[in-house]
DRENDREN-341957 format. One record per residue (C-alpha): residue number from 1; residue in three letters; z, x, y. Coordinates in Angstrom, 3 decimals. Last residue first. Example, Ala and Ser with C-alpha at 12.3 -4.5 7.8 and 13.67 -1.06 7.14 Angstrom:
BEGIN
<site k="2" r="SER" zz="7.140" xx="13.670" yy="-1.060"/>
<site k="1" r="ALA" zz="7.800" xx="12.300" yy="-4.500"/>
This chain:
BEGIN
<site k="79" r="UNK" zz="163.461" xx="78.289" yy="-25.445"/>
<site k="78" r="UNK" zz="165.618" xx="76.809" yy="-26.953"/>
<site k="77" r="UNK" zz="167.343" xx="73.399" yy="-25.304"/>
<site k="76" r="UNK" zz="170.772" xx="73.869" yy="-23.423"/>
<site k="75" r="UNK" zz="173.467" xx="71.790" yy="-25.137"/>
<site k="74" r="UNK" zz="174.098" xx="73.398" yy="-28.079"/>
<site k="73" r="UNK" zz="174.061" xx="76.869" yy="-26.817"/>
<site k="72" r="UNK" zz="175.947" xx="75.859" yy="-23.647"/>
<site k="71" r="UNK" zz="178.631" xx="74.090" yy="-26.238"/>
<site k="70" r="UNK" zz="179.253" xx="77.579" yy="-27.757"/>
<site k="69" r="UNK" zz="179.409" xx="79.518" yy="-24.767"/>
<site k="68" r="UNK" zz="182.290" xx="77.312" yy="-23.491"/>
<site k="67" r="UNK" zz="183.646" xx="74.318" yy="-21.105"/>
<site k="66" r="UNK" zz="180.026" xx="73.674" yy="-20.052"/>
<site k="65" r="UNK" zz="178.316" xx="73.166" yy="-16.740"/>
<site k="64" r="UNK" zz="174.592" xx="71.744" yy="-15.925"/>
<site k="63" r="UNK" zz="171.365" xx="71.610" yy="-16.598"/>
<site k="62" r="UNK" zz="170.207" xx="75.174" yy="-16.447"/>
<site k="61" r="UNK" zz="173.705" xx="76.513" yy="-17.515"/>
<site k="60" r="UNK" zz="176.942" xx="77.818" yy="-15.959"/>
<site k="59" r="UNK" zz="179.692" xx="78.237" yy="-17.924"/>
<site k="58" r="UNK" zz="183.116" xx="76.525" yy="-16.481"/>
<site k="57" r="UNK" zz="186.140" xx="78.553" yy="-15.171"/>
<site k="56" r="UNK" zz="185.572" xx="78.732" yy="-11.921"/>
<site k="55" r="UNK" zz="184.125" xx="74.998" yy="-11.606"/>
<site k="54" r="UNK" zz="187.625" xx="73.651" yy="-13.275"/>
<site k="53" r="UNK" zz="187.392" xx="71.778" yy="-15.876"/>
<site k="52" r="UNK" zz="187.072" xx="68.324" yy="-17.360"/>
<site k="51" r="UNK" zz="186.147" xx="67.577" yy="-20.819"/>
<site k="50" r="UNK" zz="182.547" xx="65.810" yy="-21.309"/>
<site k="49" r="UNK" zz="181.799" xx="67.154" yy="-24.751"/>
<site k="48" r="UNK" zz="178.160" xx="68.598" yy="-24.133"/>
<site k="47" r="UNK" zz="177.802" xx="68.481" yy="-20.437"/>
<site k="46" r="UNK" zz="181.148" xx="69.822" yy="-19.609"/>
<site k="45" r="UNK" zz="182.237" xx="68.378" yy="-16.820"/>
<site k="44" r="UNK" zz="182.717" xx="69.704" yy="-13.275"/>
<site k="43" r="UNK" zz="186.239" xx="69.991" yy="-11.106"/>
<site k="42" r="UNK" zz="186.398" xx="71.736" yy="-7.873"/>
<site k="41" r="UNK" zz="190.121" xx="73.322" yy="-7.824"/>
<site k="40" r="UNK" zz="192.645" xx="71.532" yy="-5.242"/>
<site k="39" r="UNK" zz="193.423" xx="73.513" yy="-1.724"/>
<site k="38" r="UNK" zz="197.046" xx="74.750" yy="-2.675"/>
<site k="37" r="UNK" zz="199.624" xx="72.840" yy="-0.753"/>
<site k="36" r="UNK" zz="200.986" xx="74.087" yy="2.651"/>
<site k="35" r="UNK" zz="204.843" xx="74.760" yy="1.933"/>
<site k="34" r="UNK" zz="206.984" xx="73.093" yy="4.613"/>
<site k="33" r="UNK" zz="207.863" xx="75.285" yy="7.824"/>
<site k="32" r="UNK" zz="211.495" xx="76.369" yy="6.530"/>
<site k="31" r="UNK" zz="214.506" xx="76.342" yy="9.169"/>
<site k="30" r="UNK" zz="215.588" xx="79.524" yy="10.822"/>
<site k="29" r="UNK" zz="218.338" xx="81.519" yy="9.530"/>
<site k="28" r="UNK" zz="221.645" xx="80.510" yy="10.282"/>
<site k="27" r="UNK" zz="223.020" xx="83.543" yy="12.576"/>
<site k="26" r="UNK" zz="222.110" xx="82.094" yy="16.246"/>
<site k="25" r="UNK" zz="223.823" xx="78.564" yy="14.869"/>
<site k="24" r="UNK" zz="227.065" xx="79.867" yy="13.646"/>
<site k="23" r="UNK" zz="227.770" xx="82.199" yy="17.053"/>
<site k="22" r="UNK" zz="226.868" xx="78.152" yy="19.046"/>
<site k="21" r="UNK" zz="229.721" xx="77.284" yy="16.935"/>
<site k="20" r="UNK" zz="232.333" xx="80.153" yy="17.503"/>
<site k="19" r="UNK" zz="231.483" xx="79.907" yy="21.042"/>
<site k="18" r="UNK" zz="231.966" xx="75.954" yy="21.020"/>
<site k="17" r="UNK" zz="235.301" xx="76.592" yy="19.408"/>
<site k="16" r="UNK" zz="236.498" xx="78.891" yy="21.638"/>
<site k="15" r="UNK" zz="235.890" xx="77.127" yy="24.920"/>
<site k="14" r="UNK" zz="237.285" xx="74.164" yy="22.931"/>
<site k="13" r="UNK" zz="240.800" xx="76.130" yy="22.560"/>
<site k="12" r="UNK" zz="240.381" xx="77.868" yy="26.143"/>
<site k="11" r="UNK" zz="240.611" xx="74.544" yy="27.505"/>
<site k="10" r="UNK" zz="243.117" xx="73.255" yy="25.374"/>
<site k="9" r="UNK" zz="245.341" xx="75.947" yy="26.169"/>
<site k="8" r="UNK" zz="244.524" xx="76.184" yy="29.915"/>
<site k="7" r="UNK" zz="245.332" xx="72.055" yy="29.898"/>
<site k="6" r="UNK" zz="248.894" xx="72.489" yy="28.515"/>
<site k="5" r="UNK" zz="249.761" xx="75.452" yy="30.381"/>
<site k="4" r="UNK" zz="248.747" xx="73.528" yy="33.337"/>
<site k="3" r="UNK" zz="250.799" xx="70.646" yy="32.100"/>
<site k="2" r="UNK" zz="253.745" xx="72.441" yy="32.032"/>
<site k="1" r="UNK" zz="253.570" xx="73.584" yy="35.564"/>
């Protein structure tokens, strides 16, 4: 008789813990998808100096791309 109090009390002790523990996993939030990196910028250089920069930010000319307005005027000829 001893030994079926024995058993119900371990019994209901790992019923118990595996409740408790399968409780802790429905409440963790769900694990992160990894973070997509950002498509990379298309890079042009400047005509007149050669720096690199991005094509959104660069000045577009007749023969190319420049880092400002004042390398455009001295790189583009006169008309």
């Amino acid at each position: 008789m001893k030994y079926l109090l024995v058993l119900a009390v371990v019994l209901t002790a790992i019923w118990i813990w595996r409740h408790r523990r399968d409780e802790e996993r429905r409440d963790a939030p769900p694990p992160r998808r990894p973070d997509i990196p950002p498509t990379p910028a298309l890079m042009v250089a400047c005509r007149h100096c050669g720096v690199h920069l991005p094509r959104d930010q660069a000045i577009a000319g007749r023969l190319g791309h420049y880092c400002s307005a004042e390398h455009l005027r001295l790189g583009e000829p006169q008309r």
